[in-house]
C-alpha positions in Angstrom: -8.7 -22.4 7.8 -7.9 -21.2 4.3 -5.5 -18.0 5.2 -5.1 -17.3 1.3 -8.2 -17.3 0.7 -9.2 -15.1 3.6 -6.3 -12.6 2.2 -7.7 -12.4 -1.0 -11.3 -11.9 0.4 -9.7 -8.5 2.2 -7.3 -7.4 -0.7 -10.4 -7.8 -2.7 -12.5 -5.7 -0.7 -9.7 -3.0 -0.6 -9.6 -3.2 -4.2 -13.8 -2.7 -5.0 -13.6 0.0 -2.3 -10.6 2.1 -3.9 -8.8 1.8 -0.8 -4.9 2.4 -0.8 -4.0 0.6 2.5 -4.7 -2.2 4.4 -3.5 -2.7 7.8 -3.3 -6.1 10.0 -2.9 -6.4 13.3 -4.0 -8.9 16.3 -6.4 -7.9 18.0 -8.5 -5.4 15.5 -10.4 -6.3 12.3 -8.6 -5.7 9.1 -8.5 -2.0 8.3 -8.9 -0.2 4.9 -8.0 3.4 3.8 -11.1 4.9 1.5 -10.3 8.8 0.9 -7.9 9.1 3.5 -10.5 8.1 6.2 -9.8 4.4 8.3 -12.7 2.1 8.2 -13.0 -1.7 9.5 -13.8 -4.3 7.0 -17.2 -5.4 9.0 -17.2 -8.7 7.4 -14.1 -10.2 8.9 -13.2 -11.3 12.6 -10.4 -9.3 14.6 -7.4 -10.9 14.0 -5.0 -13.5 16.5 -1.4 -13.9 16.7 -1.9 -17.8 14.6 -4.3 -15.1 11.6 -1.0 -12.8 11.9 1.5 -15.4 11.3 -0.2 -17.9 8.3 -0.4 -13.7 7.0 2.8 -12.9 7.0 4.3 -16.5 6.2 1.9 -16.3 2.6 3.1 -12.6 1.7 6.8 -13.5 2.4 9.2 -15.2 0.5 11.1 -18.1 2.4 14.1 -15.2 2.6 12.6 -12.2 3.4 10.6 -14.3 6.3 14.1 -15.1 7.6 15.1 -11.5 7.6 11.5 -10.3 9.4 12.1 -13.8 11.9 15.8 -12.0 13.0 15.4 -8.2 12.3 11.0 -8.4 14.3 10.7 -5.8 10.5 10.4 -6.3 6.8 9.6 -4.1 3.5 8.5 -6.3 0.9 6.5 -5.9 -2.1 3.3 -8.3 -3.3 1.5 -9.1 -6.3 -2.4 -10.0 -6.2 -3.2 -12.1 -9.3 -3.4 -9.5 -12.3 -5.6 -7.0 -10.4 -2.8 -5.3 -8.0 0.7 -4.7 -6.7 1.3 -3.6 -3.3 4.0 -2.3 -1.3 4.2 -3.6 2.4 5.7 -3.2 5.9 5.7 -6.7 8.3 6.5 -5.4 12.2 6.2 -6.3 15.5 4.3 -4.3 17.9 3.9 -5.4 21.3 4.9 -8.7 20.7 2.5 -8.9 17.7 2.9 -9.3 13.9 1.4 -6.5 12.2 1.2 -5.7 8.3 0.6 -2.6 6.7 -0.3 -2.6 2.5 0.0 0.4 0.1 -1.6 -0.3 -3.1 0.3 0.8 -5.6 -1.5 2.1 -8.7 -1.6 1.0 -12.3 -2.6 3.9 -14.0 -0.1 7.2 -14.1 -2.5 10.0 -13.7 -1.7 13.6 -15.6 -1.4 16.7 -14.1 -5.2 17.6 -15.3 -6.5 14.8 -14.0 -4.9 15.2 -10.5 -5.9 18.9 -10.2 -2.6 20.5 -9.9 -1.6 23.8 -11.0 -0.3 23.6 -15.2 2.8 25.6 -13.8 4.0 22.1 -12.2 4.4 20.8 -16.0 7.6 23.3 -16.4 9.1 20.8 -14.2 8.3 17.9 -16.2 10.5 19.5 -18.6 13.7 19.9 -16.6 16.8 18.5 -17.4 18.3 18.4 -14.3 17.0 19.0 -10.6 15.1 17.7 -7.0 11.2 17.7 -6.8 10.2 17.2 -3.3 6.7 17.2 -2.6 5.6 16.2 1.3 2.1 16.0 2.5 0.3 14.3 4.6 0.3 9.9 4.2 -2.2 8.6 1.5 -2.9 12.1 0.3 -1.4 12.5 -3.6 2.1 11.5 -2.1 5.0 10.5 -3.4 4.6 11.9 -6.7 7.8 11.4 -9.5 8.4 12.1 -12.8 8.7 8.5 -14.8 11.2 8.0 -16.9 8.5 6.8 -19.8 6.3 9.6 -19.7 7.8 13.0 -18.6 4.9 15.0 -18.8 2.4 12.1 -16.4 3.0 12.4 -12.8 2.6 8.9 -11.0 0.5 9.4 -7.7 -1.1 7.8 -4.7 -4.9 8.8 -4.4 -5.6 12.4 -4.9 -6.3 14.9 -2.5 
């Protein structure tokens, strides 16, 4: 079986769907996050422990596979092709590999075009100073002010 191929298929998927996430796990089909709401990519088969490993082993490099083989937990980053970058968690659960992916997006998005208040772009223009915002995961969180661009607010999906 082609396991990079089969990756691709799903990462593609998330990517035609706007989904942020995918999660992998044994035992359940490959999971997407559309507008905060979990839905099952229909198309592929619940995954086994031998899908989870030939997963894990193309995401990693040769090092941080060492790492997740001691430490059972990894935070790693991946590139797919030109199209996306992603941020991602390896674990074990129950004995089981699992894999979560946050999509990271390309395109900074400006306070107009995520709905927020035009008061928030006083802040933009600070010197000095914390910014926390907390919310809910997958709902127009983290957001940080960029170094290039101190008026654009970088963001996960919007509200």
């Amino acid at each position: 079986m082609d396991y990079k191929q089969r990756l691709d298929t799903m990462i593609s998927a998330l990517v035609a769907q706007g989904a942020s996430d995918l999660h992998l796990s044994v035992g359940s089909q490959p999971i997407i996050r559309v507008s905060g709401s979990l839905t099952a990519l229909l198309t592929e088969a619940s995954l086994t422990a031998e899908d989870m490993k030939a997963f894990i082993a193309i995401l990693l490099s040769p090092q941080l596979l060492a790492r997740f083989t001691e430490k059972q937990e990894v935070d790693f980053s991946y590139t797919f092709g030109n199209v996306a970058r992603f941020r991602g968690n390896g674990y074990v659960d129950r004995g089981n590999i699992s894999v979560a992916l946050r999509l990271i997006p390309r395109i900074i998005r400006t306070l107009a075009e995520l709905n927020l208040p035009q008061v928030l772009e006083t802040f933009t223009t600070r010197e000095q100073g914390f910014f926390l915002v907390v919310g809910l995961s997958g709902r127009a969180r983290p957001l940080r002010l960029p170094r290039s661009s101190r008026r654009s607010i970088w963001s996960a999906p919007s509200i």
